[in-house]
N, C-alpha and C positions, 0 to 999 in steps of 0.2 A: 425540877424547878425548886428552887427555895423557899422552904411557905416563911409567908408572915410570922410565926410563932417564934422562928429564931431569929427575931428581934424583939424587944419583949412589947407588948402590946399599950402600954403605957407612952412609951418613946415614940412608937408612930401616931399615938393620938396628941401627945404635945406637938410635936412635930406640925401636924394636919391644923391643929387649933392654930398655932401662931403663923403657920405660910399665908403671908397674903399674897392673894392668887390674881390680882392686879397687874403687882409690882413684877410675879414672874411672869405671866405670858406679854404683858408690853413690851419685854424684854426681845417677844420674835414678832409683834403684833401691832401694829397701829388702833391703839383701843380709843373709842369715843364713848363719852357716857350717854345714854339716852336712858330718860327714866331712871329706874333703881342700879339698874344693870350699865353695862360697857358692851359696846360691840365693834367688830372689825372684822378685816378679811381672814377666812379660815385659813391655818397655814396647812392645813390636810388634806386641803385640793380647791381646783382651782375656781375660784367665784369673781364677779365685779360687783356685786351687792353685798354688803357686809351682812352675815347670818351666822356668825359667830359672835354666841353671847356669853358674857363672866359676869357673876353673881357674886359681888363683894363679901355680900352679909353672909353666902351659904357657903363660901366656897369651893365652886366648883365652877366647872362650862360647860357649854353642849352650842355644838353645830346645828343647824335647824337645816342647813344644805345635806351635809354628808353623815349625821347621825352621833360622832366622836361627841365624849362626852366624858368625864370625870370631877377629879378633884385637880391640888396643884401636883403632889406627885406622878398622879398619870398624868398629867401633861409633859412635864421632864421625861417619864417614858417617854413617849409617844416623839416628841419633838427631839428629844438629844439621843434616840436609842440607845438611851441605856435599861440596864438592868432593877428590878426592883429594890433588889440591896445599893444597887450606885447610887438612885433617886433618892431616895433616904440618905443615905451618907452625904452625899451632894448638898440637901436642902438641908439636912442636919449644921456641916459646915456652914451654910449662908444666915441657918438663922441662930447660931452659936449653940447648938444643942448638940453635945456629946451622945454619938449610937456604939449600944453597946449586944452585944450579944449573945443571947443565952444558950445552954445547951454544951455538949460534947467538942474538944476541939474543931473534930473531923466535919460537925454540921453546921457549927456556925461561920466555916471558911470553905464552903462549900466553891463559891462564884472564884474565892483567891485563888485556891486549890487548882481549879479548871484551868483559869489564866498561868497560874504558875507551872500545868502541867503541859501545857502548850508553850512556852516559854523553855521548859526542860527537853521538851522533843524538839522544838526548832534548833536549839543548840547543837543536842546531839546529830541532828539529821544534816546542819552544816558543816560541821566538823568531821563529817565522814566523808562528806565530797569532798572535802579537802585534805584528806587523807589519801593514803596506799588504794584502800578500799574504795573510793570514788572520783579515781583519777580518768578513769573513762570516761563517766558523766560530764567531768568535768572540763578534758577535751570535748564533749561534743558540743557544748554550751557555748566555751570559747570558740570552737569553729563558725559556729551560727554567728558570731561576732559580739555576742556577752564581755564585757570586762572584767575581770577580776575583781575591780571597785565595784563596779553595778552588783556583780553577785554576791559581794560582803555588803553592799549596802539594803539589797532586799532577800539577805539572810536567806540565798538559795540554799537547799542539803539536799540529801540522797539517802533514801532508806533501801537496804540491798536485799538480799533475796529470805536472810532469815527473818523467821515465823515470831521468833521472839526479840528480835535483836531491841528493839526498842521499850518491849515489855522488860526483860531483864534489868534494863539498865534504869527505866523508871520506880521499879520495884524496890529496889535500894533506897531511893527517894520518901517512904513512907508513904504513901498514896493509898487510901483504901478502896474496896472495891465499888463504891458508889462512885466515886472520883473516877475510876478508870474507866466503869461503865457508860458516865453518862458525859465522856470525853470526846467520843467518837473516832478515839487512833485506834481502837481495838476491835475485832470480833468476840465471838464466845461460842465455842461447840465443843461437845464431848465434857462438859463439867471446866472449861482451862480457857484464860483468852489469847488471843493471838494479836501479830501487829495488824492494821490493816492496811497498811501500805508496806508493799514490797516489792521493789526491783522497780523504784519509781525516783523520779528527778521532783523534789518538793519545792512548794511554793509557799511560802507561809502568809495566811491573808489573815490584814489587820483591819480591825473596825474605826469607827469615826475615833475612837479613843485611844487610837494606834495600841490596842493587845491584840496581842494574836488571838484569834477565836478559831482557826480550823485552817485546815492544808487544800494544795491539787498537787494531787498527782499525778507528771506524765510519764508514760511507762516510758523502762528504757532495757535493752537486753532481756528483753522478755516474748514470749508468744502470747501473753494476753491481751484479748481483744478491745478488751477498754484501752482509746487512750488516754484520756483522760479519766480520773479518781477523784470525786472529790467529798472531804467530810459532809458525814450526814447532818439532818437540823438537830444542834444540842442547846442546851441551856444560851449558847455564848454565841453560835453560831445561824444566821437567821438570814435564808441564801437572798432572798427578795429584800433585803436592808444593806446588802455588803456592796460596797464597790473595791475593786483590787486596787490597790496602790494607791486608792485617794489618800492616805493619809502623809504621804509625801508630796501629793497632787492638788491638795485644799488651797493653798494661796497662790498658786502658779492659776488654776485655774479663777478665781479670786480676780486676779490682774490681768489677764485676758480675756478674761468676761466671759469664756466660752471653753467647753470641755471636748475631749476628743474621747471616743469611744469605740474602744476596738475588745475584738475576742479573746483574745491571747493574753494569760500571763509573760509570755517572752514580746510579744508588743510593744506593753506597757515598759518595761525594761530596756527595749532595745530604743524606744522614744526619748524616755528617759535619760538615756545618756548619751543622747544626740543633743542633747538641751530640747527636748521638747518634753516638758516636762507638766503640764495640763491632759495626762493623758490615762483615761482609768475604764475596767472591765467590768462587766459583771460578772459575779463569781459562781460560776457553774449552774446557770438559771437562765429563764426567759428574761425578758425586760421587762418589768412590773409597775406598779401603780405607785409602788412603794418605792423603787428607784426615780419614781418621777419627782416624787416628793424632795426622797433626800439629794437629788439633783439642784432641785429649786432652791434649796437654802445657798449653795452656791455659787451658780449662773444662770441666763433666761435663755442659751443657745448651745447646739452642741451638735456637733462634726462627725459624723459615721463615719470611720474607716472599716469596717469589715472585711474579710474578706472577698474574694473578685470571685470567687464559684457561686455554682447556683444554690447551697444551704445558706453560702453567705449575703446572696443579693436580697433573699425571701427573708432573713435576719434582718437587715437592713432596712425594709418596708416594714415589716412588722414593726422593730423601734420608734424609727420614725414616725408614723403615726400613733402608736402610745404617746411620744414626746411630746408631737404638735397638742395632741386632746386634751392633755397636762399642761398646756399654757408656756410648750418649751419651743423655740423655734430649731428646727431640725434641717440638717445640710447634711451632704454626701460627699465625701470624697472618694472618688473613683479611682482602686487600687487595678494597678494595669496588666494587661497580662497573667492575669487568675493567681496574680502574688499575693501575701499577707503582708500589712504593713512592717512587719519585722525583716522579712525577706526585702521585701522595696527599699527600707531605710538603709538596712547592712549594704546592699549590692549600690545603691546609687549615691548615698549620704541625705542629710537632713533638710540640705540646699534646695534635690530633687524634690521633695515629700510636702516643704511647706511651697514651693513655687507653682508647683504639676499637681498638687493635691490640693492644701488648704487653700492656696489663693483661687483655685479655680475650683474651689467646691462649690455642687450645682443644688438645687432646691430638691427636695423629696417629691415634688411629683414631676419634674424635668426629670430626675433621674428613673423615675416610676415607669414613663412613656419610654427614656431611651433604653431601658434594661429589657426591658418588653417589646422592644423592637416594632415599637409603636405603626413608625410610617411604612411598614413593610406588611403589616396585617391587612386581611382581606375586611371589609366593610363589619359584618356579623364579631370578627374577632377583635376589633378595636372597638365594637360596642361592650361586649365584656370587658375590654378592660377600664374603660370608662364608667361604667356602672361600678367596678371594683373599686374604683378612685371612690367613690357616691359613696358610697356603703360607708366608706371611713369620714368625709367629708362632713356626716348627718350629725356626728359624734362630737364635731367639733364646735366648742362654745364661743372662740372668738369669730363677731360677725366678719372683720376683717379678712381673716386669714381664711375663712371658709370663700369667701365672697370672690379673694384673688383667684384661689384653685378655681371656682366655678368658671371667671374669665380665663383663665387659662385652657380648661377645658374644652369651652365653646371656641376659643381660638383656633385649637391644632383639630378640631370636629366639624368647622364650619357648622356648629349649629348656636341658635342666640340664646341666649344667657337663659334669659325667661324661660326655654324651653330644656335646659340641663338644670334647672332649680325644678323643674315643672315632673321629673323624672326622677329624682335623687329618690332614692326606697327609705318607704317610711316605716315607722318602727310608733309600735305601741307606747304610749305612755299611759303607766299607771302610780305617777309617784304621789305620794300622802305627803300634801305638805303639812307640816304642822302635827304630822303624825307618830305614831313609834315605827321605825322602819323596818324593812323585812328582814326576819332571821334568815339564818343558812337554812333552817329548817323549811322555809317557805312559807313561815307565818304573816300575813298581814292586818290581823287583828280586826277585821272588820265583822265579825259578827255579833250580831246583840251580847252573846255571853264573854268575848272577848271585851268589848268597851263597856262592860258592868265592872268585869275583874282590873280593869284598868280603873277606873274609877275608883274601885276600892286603894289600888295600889298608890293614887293619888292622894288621899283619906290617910292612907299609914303612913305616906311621907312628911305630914304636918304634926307639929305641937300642939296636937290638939286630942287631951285626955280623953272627953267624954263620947267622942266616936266612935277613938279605937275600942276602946272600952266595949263598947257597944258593939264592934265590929270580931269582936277576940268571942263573946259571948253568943251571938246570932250566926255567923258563918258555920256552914256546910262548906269545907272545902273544896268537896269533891264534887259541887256546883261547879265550881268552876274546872274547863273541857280542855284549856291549851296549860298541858306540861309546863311551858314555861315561866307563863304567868302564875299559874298555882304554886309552882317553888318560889317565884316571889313574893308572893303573898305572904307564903310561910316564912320567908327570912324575916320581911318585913315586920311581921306580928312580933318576934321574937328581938326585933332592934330597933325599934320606935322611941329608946330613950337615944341613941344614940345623935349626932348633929349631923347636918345633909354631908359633909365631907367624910365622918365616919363610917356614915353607912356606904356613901360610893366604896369607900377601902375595903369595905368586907365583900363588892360582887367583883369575882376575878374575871367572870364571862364580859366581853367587850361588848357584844349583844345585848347583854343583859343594863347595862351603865347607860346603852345608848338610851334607851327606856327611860332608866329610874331619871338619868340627867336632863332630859325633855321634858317629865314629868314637875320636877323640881325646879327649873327654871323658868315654866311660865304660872309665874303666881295670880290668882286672881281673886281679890280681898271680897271678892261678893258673894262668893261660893260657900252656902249654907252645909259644911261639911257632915253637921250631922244628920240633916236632909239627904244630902245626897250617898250615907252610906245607907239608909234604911231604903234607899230607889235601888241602890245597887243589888244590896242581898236580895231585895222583894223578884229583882227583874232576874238575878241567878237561881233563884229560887221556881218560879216561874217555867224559866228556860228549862230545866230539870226535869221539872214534872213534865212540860210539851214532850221530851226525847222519850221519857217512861211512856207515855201514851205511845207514842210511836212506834217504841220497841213491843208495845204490847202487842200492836196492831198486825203488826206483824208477824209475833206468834198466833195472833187470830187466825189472818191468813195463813198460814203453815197449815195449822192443825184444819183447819175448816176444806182446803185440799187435799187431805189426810182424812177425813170423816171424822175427825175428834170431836171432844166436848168443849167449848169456847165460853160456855157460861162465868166458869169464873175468870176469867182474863176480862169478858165483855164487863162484867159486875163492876171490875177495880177497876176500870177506863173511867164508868160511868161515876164510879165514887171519887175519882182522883178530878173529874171534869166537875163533880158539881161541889169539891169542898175548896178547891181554889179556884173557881171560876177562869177555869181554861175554856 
């Protein structure tokens, strides 16, 4: 990844200081002011109560729903997916400030470098399907019913059986080995890299900003087992953010309000130049949270065609209920005969597909019950699968949409509403509103010595000399017990001159942001700061000694099972209980 240093540090704090961060998220936000602050609906997921707040004077936002939090450049991340160098250049452009770059050619064109070297393989990988050497492939494309226009227009190629073919030819290019490494076309064994597509039909997938970020490969004249290939996660490449061919498919779907989603890169292609041209995949991945997202900037519905087998019917309920819980309305089209939509489009034309498919595409749990062969179940088995319905049903936030399924439910079950609401499996709630949210780690910071260290970390995030001062001088670190928070601490101590937008730039952990952004955005003018650092250290302090008593006590216990001597273990319990009044 590209650190910050090659840009010079300077530039990203002019930058940081003059983005009003306003002016950019109204740009995807409906902001209302309330108080100091602005708030509106998250665009991170999906709410009907605005708990997304932006803080004019500091800076930054934070989600009080979903946890996202930064300045104005992580929100350009986050919302236009892009890269940390594009958000800077990006906001650089909007607010007339020249980014310049420091450093070696090779590392401060790192992100161009990637893009250009994906740009250099997709060429050459086209240009050999359309050669001597990928004339095979390329009958078999066209036999499938491919165009010749379709595959120049999504720049299909062909990488063939050598180990280097691609490497060779890139090498020429200048490209050093950080560039090739952290590319994802290549292997590495034996000290030498190799291609890592060979004897495959390529697909070149582009991101929201139409570059190419990474390939699929499906085999073709080959015995290996994969059939599909596809690049691993690189700098550029980010599988749960990508949709295949949306970048041809953004205003089509735009003007039909609604997207079609199918498996296949030859799908999307074979749709495509049928005129059905709202029609995009995910790229080598489940259906994610993340695709829900970048779905929503686009339409609020969207059309499963999947395939007609049983990996593709289980594909298909899985989506669709991520879709619906995501705030997306989800439909089925029923591909007939165990086809793929590419095969049904080629063999019937597009006449077939929009009349027999979209226009009679059926709701996600109609098709849930008929794929499950609902009315054919014996009593016991259509309770399972009704209960399956439940389980996903509990997840979903719109009361509407939850409310219909239920009457649907109770319809094809003959049982009453009241008693399939009365049945739906509950699920534990433990969410911290108003709290720092849980790390991957499984932290929830509730114990005494986490919400001391929190505290403190509140204390370091203000302008306010005589505390920290106070708190840089009196802290024991090693008071404090959760890893996390003690490395914030320790940033914190060392960037308290810094402004609340600076310092988000400096934590790259998104976990870490959700924190400092929560912390930082709810101010409260009555909060005796340097009161509340001498309660914190006294109660980490405190905390400390109780654990040493503890640990002592328990080497009591060892040795006194053991026949040892406990005297002095008991002594330092007693002197530690009676000089801090534990």
């Amino acid at each position: 990844m590209l650190k910050v240093s090659r840009i010079p540090q300077e530039t990203i704090d002019r930058i940081n200081d003059n983005a009003d961060i306003v002016d950019i998220v109204s740009k995807s936000v409906d902001l209302k002011k309330r108080g100091r602050n602005f708030f509106g609906l998250c665009p991170f997921h999906e709410e009907k109560t605005p708990s997304f707040s932006v803080a004019p004077d500091k800076g930054i936002y934070h989600c009080f729903g979903c946890g996202k939090g930064g300045n104005a450049v992580n929100f350009i991340i986050e919302n236009e997916k892009l890269s940390f160098v594009e958000a800077i250049q990006q906001l650089g452009q909007h607010l007339g400030i020249q980014v310049e770059f420091s450093g070696s050619n090779e590392s401060k064109n790192l992100f161009d470098n990637l893009y250009k070297i994906h740009e250099d393989a997709s060429s050459l990988y086209h240009k050999t399907l359309l050669s001597d050497r990928g004339k095979k492939a390329l009958k078999y494309l066209m036999d499938r019913g491919l165009s010749l226009e379709s595959i120049k227009l999504f720049s299909v190629g062909f990488a063939p059986e050598s180990s280097k073919f691609l490497l060779n030819t890139i090498k020429s290019n200048g490209y050093d080995r950080e560039v090739l490494e952290k590319s994802g076309l290549f292997g590495y064994s034996k000290s030498e890299f190799f291609d890592r597509f060979r004897s495959r039909i390529m697909f070149p997938i582009w991101n929201s900003s139409s570059k190419i970020v990474g390939f699929g490969g499906r085999v073709f004249a080959s015995e290996d087992p994969a059939k599909y290939m596809n690049s691993p996660e690189t700098p550029l490449y980010k599988k749960s953010d990508i949709f295949y061919g949306l970048h041809n498919a953004r205003n089509a779907i735009r003007k039909n309000g609604y997207a079609i989603l199918v498996e296949g890169y030859t799908d999307v292609i074979q749709l495509y130049q049928n005129g059905i041209k709202n029609c995009v995949a995910v790229s080598g991945t489940a259906f994610s949270e993340r695709h829900v997202s970048q779905m929503k900037r686009f339409c609020s519905k969207a059309l499963l065609a999947y395939d007609g087998d049983s990996a593709g019917i289980s594909a298909t309920l899985k989506t669709g209920y991520n879709l619906i819980k995501g705030g997306i309305e989800a439909q089925v089209i029923e591909i007939p005969n165990k086809l793929d939509p590419d095969e049904w489009v080629s063999k019937e034309g597009p006449e077939a597909f929009i009349k027999n498919g979209i226009d009679r595409a059926s709701g996600l749990v109609d098709y849930h019950l008929k794929s499950s062969q609902f009315s054919e179940k014996t009593p016991s088995e259509k309770s399972n699968i009704v209960n399956q319905i439940l389980i996903e049903v509990r997840d979903i936030k719109d009361p509407i949409i939850s409310n219909e399924i239920i009457r649907k439910l109770a319809q094809i079950s003959n049982v009453e509403e009241n008693e399939i609401k009365r049945i739906i499996p509950r699920k534990s709630s433990n969410a911290m509103k108003r709290q720092p949210p849980k790390t991957e780690e499984g932290d929830t910071f509730d114990t005494i010595n986490d919400k001391a260290a929190i505290g403190l970390i509140k204390v370091l995030l203000q302008d306010k000399a005589e505390p920290i001062a106070w708190i840089k001088e009196n802290l024991e670190i090693d008071n404090i017990f959760n890893s996390r928070l003690k490395d914030l601490v320790k940033l914190l101590i060392d960037k308290t001159s810094g402004s609340a937008s600076e310092i988000i730039s400096s934590i790259a952990d998104e976990n870490d942001r959700k924190i400092i952004t929560e912390l930082m955005i709810e101010e409260d003018l009555s909060i005796d700061f340097m009161q509340m650092s001498i309660e914190c250290i006294n109660t980490l302090s405190k905390d400390a000694i109780k654990h040493k008593i503890q640990d002592y006590r328990q080497k009591v216990r060892k040795l006194e099972a053991e026949g040892g001597d406990t005297t002095d273990l008991m002594n330092k319990i007693l002197e530690l209980q009676k000089d801090n009044n534990v």
